[in-house]
C-alpha positions in Angstrom: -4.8 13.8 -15.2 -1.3 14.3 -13.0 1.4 13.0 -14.6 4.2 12.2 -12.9 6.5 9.4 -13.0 7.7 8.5 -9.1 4.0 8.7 -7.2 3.6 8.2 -3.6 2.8 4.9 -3.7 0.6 2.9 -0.2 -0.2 -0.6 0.1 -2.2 -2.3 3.3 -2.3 -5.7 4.6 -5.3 -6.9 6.4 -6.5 -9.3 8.7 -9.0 -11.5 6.0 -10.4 -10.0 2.9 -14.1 -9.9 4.2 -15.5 -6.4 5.3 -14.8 -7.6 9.0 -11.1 -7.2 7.8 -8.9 -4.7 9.4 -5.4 -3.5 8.5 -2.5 -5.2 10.2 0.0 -3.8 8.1 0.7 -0.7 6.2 3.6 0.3 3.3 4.8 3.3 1.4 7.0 3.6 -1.6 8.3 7.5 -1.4 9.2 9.7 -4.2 12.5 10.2 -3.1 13.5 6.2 -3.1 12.5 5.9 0.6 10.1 3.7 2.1 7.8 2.9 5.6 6.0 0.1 6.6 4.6 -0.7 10.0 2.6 -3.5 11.8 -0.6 -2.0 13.3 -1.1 -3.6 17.1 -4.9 -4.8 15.9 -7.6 -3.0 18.3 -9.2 -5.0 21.2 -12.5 -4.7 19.1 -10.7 -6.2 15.9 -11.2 -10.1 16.6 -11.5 -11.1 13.1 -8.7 -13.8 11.5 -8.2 -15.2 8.5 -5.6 -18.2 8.3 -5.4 -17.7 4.5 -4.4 -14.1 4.7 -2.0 -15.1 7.5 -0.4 -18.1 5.1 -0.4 -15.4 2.2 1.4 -12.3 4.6 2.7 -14.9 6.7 1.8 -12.7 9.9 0.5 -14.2 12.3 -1.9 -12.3 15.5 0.9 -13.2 18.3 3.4 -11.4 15.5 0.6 -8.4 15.7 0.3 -8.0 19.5 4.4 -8.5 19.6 5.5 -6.0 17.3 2.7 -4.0 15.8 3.1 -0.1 16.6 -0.4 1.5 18.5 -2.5 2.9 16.1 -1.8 6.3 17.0 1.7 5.9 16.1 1.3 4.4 12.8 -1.9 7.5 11.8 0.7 10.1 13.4 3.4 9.0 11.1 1.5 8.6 7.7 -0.1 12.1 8.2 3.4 13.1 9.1 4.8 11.9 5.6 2.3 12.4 3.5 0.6 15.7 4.9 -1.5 17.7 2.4 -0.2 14.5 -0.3 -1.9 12.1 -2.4 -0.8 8.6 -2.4 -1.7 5.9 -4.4 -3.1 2.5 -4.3 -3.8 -0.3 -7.0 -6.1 -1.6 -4.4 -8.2 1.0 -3.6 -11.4 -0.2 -3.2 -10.2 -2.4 0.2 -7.0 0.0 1.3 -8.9 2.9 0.9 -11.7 1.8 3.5 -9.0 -0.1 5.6 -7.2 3.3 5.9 -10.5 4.9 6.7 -11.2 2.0 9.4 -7.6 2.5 10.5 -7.9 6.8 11.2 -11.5 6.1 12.7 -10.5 3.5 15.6 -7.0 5.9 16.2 -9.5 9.1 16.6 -7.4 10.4 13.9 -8.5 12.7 11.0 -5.9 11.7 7.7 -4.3 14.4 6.3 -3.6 12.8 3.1 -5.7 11.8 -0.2 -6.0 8.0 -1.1 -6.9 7.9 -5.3 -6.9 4.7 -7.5 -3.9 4.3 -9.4 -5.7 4.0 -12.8 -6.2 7.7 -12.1 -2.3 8.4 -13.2 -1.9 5.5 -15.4 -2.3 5.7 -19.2 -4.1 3.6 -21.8 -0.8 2.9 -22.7 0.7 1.7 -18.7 -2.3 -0.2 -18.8 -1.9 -2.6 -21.2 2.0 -3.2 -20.9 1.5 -3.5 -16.3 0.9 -7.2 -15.9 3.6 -8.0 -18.0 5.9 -5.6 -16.5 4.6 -6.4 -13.4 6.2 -9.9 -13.6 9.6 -8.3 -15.2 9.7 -6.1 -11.9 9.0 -8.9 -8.7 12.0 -11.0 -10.9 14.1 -8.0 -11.1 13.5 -6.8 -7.6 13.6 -10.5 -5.8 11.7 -9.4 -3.4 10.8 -12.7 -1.3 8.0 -11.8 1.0 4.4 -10.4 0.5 4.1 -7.3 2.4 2.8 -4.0 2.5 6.2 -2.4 1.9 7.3 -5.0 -0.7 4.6 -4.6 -2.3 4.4 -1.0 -2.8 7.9 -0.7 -4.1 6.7 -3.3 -6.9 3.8 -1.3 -7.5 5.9 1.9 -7.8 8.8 0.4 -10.0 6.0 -1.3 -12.2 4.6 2.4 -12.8 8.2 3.7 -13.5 8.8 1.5 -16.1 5.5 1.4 -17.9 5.3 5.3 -18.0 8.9 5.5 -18.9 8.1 2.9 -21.7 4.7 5.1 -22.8 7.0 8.7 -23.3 9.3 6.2 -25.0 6.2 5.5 -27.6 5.5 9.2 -27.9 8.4 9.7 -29.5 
């Protein structure tokens, strides 16, 4: 198991929750502190909607097709920052294949491993993260649910709790 305590941390945003979902949104939380997100202009193909994902991400399709970045751009820059990396997501089973569904309609091969969070986290991360999970999204006041956003708070949740579980070793 790789321990570390600052992973690369990605979160997506889609269009619904269904498997006709797509992404429309994508976030990382770097190890050095920085951070990327990007709309994704949804392909011409990608007609699915959900208005309770739009209420939740409060992105709406005329948002999208404003200010979303081609596909091309957004797979370009991910492999760019995370070449030969893994990254991490606490959603894996739905950002995984939205990343996947993402690469394949930019003609993109990713350059990058996706792996489940509860790879890196302990027994002991576990049991402390929803609670620490609420102290974090107070102490962050971050207002808005987004792919960035959210992979900070999913990052600064894993700080603490591993910080917390070397603190027990001792």
């Amino acid at each position: 198991m790789l321990r570390t305590n600052n992973p690369l941390i990605i979160d997506v945003e889609a269009s619904g929750f269904g498997p006709t979902s797509y992404p429309i949104e994508v976030g990382l939380a770097l190890d050095d502190g920085n951070h990327f997100c990007s709309l994704i202009l949804p392909a011409a193909s990608w007609t699915h909607w959900d208005d309770d994902a739009e209420k939740i991400h409060r992105v709406s399709r005329d948002i999208l097709e404003t200010y979303g970045k081609p596909m091309q751009q957004v797979t370009h820059t991910l492999n760019k920052i995370l070449a030969g990396k893994t990254v991490y997501t606490d959603g894996w089973v739905v950002d995984k294949p939205w990343l996947t569904t993402l690469f394949f309609e930019a003609r993109t091969t990713m350059n990058f491993q996706v792996s489940a969070l509860e790879m890196i986290l302990s027994e002991q991360q576990m049991e402390r993260w929803h609670d620490t999970k609420d102290i974090v999204i107070k102490d962050l006041n971050l207002s808005r649910h987004r792919a960035s956003c959210d992979a900070v708070i999913i990052q600064e949740t894993f700080k603490r709790t591993f910080k917390d579980s070397q603190n027990d070793k001792k």
